[in-house]
C-alpha positions in Angstrom: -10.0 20.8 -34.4 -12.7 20.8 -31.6 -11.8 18.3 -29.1 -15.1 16.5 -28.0 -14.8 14.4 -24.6 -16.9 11.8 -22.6 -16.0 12.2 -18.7 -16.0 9.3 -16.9 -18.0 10.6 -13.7 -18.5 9.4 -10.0 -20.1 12.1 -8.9 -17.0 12.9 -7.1 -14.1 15.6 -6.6 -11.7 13.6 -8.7 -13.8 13.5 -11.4 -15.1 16.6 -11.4 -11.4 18.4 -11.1 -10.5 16.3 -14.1 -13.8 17.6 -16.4 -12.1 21.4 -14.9 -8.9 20.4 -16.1 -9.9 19.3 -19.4 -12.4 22.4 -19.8 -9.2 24.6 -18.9 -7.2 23.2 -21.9 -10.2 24.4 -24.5 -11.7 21.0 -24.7 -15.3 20.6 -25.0 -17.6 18.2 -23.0 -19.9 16.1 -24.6 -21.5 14.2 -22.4 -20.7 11.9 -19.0 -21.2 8.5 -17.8 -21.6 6.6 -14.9 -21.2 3.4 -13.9 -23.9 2.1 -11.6 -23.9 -1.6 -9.4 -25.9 -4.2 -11.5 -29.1 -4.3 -9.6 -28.6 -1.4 -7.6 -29.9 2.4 -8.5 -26.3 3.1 -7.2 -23.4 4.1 -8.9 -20.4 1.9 -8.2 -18.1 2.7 -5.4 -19.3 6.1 -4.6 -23.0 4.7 -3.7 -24.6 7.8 -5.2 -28.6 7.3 -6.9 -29.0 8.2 -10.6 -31.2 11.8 -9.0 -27.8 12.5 -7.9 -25.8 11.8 -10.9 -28.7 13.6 -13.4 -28.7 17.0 -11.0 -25.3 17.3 -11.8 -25.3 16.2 -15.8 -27.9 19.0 -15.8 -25.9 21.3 -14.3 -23.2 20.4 -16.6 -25.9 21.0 -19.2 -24.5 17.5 -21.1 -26.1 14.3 -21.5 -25.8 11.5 -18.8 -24.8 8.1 -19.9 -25.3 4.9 -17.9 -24.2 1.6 -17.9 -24.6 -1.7 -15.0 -21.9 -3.5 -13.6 -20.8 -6.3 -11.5 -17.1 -6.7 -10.9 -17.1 -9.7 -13.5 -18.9 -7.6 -16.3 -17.4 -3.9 -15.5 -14.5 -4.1 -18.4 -16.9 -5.3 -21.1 -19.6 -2.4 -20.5 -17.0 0.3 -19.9 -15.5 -0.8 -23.8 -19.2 -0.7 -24.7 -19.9 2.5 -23.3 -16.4 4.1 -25.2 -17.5 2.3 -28.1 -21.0 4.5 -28.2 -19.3 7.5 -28.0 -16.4 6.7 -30.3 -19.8 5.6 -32.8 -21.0 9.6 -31.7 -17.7 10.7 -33.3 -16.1 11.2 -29.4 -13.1 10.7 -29.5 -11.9 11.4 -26.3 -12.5 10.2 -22.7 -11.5 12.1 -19.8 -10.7 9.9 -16.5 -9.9 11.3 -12.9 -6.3 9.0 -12.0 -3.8 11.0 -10.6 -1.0 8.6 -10.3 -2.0 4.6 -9.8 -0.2 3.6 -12.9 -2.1 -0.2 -12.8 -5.5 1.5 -13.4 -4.1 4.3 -15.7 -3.2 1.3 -17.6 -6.3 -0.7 -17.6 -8.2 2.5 -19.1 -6.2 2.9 -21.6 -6.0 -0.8 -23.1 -9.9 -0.6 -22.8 -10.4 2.5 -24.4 -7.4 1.2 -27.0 -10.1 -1.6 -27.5 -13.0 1.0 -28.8 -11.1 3.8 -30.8 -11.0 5.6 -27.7 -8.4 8.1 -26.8 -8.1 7.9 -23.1 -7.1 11.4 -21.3 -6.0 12.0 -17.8 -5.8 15.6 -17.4 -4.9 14.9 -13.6 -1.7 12.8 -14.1 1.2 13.2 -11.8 0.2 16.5 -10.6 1.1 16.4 -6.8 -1.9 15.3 -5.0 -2.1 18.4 -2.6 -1.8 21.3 -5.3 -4.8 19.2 -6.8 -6.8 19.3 -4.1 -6.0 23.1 -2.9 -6.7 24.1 -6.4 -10.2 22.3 -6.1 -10.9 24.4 -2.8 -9.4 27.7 -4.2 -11.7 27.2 -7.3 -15.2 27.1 -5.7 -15.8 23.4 -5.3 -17.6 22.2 -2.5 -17.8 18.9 -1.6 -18.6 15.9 1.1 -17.1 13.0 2.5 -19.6 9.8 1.6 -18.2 7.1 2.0 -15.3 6.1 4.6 -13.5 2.6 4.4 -13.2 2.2 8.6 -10.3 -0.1 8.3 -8.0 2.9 6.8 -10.3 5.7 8.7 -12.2 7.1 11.3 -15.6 7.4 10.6 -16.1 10.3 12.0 -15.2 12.2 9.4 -18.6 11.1 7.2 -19.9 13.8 5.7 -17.2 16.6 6.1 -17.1 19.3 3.8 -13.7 18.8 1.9 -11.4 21.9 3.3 -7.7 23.0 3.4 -8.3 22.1 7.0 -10.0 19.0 6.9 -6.9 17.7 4.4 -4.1 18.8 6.8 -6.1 16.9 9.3 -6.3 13.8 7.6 -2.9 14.0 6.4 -2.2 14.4 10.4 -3.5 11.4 10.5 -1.1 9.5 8.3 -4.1 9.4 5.9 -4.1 10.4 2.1 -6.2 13.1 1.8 -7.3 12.4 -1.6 -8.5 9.0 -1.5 -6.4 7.6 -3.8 -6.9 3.8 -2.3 -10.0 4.0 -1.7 -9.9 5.2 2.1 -12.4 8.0 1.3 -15.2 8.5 -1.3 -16.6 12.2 -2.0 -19.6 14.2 -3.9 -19.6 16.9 -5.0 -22.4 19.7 -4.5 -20.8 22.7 -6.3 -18.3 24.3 -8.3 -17.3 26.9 -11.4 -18.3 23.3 -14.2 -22.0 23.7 -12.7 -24.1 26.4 -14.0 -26.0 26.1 -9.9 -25.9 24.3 -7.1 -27.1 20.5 -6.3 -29.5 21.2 -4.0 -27.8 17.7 -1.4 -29.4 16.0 1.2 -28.0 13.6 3.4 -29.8 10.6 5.4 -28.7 8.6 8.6 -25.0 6.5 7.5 -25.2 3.1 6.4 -22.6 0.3 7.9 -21.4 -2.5 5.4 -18.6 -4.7 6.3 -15.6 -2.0 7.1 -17.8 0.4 5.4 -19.9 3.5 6.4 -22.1 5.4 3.5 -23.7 8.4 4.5 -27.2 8.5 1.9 -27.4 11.2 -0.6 -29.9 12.3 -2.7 -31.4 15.7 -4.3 -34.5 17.3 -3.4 -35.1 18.8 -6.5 
């Protein structure tokens, strides 16, 4: 039986190594969808604009999904979203968690909650074979976004390398992000049938923050 998946997508190299992952194991992707801010043309953590997000649901050649959030309303429009693809006879939804059992736990109850079948094709594989597998398999990403209280910020917009990770990890940083010290996008990679064409403006400063602007020029 062909197994159909929605990928929950940030734009980013988690994400898009779990869509690989998925892909790999003969699934079939359906469609994606992102979660943007709720008056904001951004998408939630990552900061990225909806031209962002569409370039690369075209060059996944699937359908792109939206739905707005604030903090307070995010659970009830992610069950929604699930709920409209369960309704599309999609029965599975592919997430990016590596190993933060709490939110692995959250997804599931809330897909639970729509007849969803919550995947995580990422789970417990060490964080460093992840992220040299991303490299070794064309993917080609960008720092974004840098919490300042956990890192420099000199490392906005870096192009995600075997040597930028050994330098972060030099660092005492976790060079995959997985709190939050680090957001990525990701330009491209063997899932995309061509590049996103990227462009980067001046960074942004909020609070500890630092956002380096993104677009497409397409």
């Amino acid at each position: 039986m062909e197994r159909k998946f929605v990928a929950s997508w940030s734009g980013g190299k988690d994400s898009a190594m779990a869509v690989y992952k998925a892909l790999e194991n003969g699934a079939t992707l359906t469609r994606i969808w992102t979660m943007f801010e709720e008056e904001a043309d951004r998408s939630r953590s990552h900061a990225l604009p909806e031209s962002v997000i569409h370039a690369q649901a075209e060059r996944l050649k699937v359908p792109l999904m939206t739905r707005q959030a604030s903090w307070e309303t995010y659970e009830q429009e992610f069950i929604d979203a699930m709920k409209e693809c369960t309704d599309a006879g999609i029965r599975y939804g592919v997430f990016g968690d590596i190993d933060l059992e709490d939110h692995r736990t959250w997804v599931q109850q809330a897909c639970d909650q729509a007849g969803m079948t919550a995947w995580h094709p990422l789970w417990l594989i060490p964080r460093r074979q992840l992220l040299e597998e991303f490299i070794a398999a064309g993917f080609e990403a960008y720092i974004i976004v840098v919490d300042t209280s956990r890192m420099p910020e000199r490392f906005l917009g870096e192009r995600f390398t075997i040597g930028l990770m050994d330098e972060l990890e030099a660092l005492g940083i976790d060079s995959c992000g997985e709190s939050g010290e680090f957001h990525t996008v990701v330009a491209d990679g063997p899932i995309f049938s061509e590049r996103v064409p990227l462009v980067f403006g001046e960074q942004v400063e909020k609070e500890n923050y630092v956002f380096l602007p993104t677009d497409c020029i397409e």
